[in-house]
N, C-alpha and C positions, 0 to 999 in steps of 0.2 A: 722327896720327889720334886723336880725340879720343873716351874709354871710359866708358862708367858707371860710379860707383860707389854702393855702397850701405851705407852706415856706422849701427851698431849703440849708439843712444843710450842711456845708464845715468846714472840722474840722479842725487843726491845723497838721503840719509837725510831723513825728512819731507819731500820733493819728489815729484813727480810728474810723469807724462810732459810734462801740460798746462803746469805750473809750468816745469819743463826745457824744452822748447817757446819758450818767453816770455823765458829768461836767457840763452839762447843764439839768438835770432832777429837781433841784430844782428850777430853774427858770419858766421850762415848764409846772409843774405839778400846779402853779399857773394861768395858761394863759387857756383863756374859750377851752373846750375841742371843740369847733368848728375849731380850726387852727389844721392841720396837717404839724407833721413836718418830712420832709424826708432827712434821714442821706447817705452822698457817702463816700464810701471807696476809699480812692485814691488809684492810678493805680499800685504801686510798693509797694512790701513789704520790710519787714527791716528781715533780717532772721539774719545778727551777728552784731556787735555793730562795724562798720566799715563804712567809704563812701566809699569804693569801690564800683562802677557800679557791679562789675562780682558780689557783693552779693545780688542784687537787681534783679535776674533773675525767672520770673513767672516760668518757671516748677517745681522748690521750696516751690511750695504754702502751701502743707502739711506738709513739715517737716522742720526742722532745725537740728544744728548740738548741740549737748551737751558740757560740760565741756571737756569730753574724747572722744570727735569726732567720737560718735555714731549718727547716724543719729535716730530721733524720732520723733513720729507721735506730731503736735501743732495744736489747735482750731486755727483758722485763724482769728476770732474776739480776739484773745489773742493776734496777733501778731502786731508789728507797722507797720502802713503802711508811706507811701512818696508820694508826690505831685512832687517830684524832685528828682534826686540824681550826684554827681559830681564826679570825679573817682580824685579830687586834695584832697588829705589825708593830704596835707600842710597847708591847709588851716585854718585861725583861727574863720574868720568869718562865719558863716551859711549863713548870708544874702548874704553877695558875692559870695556862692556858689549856694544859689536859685536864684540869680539874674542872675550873667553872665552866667549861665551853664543852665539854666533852658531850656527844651525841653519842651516849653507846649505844645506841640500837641497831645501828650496824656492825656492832662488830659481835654484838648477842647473837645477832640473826648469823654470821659468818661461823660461830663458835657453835652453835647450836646446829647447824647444817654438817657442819666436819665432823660433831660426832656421832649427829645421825646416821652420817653412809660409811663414817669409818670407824668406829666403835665398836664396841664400847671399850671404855678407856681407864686406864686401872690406876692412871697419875698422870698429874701434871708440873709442867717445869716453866717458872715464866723468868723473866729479865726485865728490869726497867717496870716501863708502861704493864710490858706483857704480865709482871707478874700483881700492878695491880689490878689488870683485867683478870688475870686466875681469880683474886681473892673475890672479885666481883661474881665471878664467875660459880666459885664454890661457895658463894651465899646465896645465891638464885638455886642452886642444885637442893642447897638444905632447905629453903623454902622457896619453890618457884611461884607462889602466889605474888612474890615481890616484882615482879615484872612481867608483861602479858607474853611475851616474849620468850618466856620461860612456863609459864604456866599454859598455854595452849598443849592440846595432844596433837599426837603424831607418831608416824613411824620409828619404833626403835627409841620412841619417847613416853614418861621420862627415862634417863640412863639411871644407874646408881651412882653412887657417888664415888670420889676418888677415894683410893686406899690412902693415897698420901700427897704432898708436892712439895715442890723445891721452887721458893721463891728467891731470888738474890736481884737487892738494888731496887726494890721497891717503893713506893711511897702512898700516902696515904690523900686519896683524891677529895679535893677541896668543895663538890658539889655537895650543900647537906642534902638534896635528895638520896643521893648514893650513900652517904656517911649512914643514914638512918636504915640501910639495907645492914649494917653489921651490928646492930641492936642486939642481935643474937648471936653472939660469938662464934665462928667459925669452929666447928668439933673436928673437921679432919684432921689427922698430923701431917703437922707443916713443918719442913727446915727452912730457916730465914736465914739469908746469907747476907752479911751488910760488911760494908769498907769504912773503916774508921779515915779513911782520907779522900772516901767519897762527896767530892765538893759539888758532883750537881744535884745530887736530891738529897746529902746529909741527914741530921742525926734527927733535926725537926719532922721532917716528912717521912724518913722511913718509919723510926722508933713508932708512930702513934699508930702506922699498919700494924704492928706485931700485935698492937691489943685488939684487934679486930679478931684475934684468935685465941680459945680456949686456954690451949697447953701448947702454946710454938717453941719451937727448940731454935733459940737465936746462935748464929757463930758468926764471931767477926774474922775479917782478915785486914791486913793492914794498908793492903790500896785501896782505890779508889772503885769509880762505876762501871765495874766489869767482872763476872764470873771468874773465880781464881781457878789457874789450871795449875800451878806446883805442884811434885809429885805426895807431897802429901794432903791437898786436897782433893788432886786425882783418883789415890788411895781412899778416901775419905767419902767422895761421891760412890765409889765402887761400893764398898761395902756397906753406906749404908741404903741404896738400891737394892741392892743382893740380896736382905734383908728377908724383903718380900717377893725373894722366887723360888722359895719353898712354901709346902702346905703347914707348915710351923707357926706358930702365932711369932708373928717380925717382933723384934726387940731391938729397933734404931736406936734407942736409948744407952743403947751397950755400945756402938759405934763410939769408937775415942776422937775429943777433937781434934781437929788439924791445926789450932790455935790455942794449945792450950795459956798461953800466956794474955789470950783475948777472951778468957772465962767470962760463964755468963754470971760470975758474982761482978766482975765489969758492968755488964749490961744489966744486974736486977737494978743497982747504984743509978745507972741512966735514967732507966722507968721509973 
């Protein structure tokens, strides 16, 4: 018998739902139209090509400023949004600036709100950033005493937890407060999708997220920082979704890679 599912979209740093939407539409428009998938906008927008905090301020949401410092009206799905932002303009890496700077409490509080009123939610998909805020995300779920923000009651709260998610391009965030939140290893099943010629967050930062999880089923593919759409990972995302929309106990395990030449006796070698 065939079940809904409703999976919990988390788009990547400077992306946006609309943006996430559009990089991921070839994938989706292959997967049975009984999954529903819901896109979030992270909580700060990018309105100039700067990390300065002072440009990341909400009452901005309509406009920006032009070439000649006109102010004018922007679609707000046009514009990048942020998961984080750092006010060290020194700085070379992203990662060290979404890791030690990172204020997740707003995007807890955003995450925890979407699935309040659109929940409950049967899996999650993140990208980038987004998918080290899932992993953050489904370690607050398995123990929300880790953060107040998670542990308050409420409507529709707590959820249960995800059947599964699909992280690709990940990395493993550099605040030990947060590190000390995967103490406990993450027990949902997770696909890890990583690019062996992904140069902005590589093999150092993603590799040490995979241990943040029990039993992760890692697959490489051979570019870089971006969800593969080739039709055999097209293929690959289908069936192993599909997995879980019967009342069948899911068997992703059985799902063949799309890389088999990027086995995980590669990746145990890495770890």
């Amino acid at each position: 018998m065939t079940r809904k599912l409703k999976i919990l979209m988390l788009c990547g740093q400077g992306q946006n739902a609309a943006v996430f939407r559009g990089k991921t539409e070839p994938i989706r428009r292959d997967i049975d139209k009984n999954v529903e998938f819901v896109f979030v906008d992270p909580p700060y927008l990018s309105i100039r090509p700067t990390l300065s905090s002072a440009d990341y301020s909400q009452p901005q949401l309509d406009s920006v400023l032009d070439d000649n410092g006109t102010t004018v009206q922007k679609r707000p799905e046009n514009i990048p949004r942020l998961w984080s932002f750092s006010g060290d303009l020194n700085a070379k890496d992203y990662r060290d600036i979404f890791g030690k700077d990172w204020d997740v409490v707003d995007c807890l509080k955003l995450v925890r709100r979407v699935m309040e009123e659109e929940g409950p939610f049967d899996a999650c998909v993140g990208f980038s950033t987004g998918s080290t805020l899932a992993a953050i995300v489904m370690a607050l779920l398995q123990n929300p005493k880790l953060h107040p923000v998670f542990d308050a009651p409420g409507p529709n709260w707590p959820p249960k937890q995800f059947e599964f998610a699909i992280l690709a391009a990940g990395f493993y965030p550099s605040d030990k407060k947060i590190q000390m939140w995967f103490d406990d290893k993450i027990r949902t099943p997770t696909l890890m999708v990583l690019g062996t010629g992904d140069t902005v967050v590589g093999d150092v930062h993603s590799i040490p997220l995979t241990r943040c999880f029990a039993n992760p089923r890692i697959e490489w593919h051979s570019g870089g920082h971006f969800i593969p759409t080739k039709p055999s990972w097209r293929a690959f995302f289908k069936a192993y979704v599909e997995q879980y929309l019967t009342d069948d106990t899911p068997r992703p395990e059985l799902v063949r890679s799309p890389s088999p030449t990027f086995g995980r006796v590669e990746v145990v070698a890495m770890l």
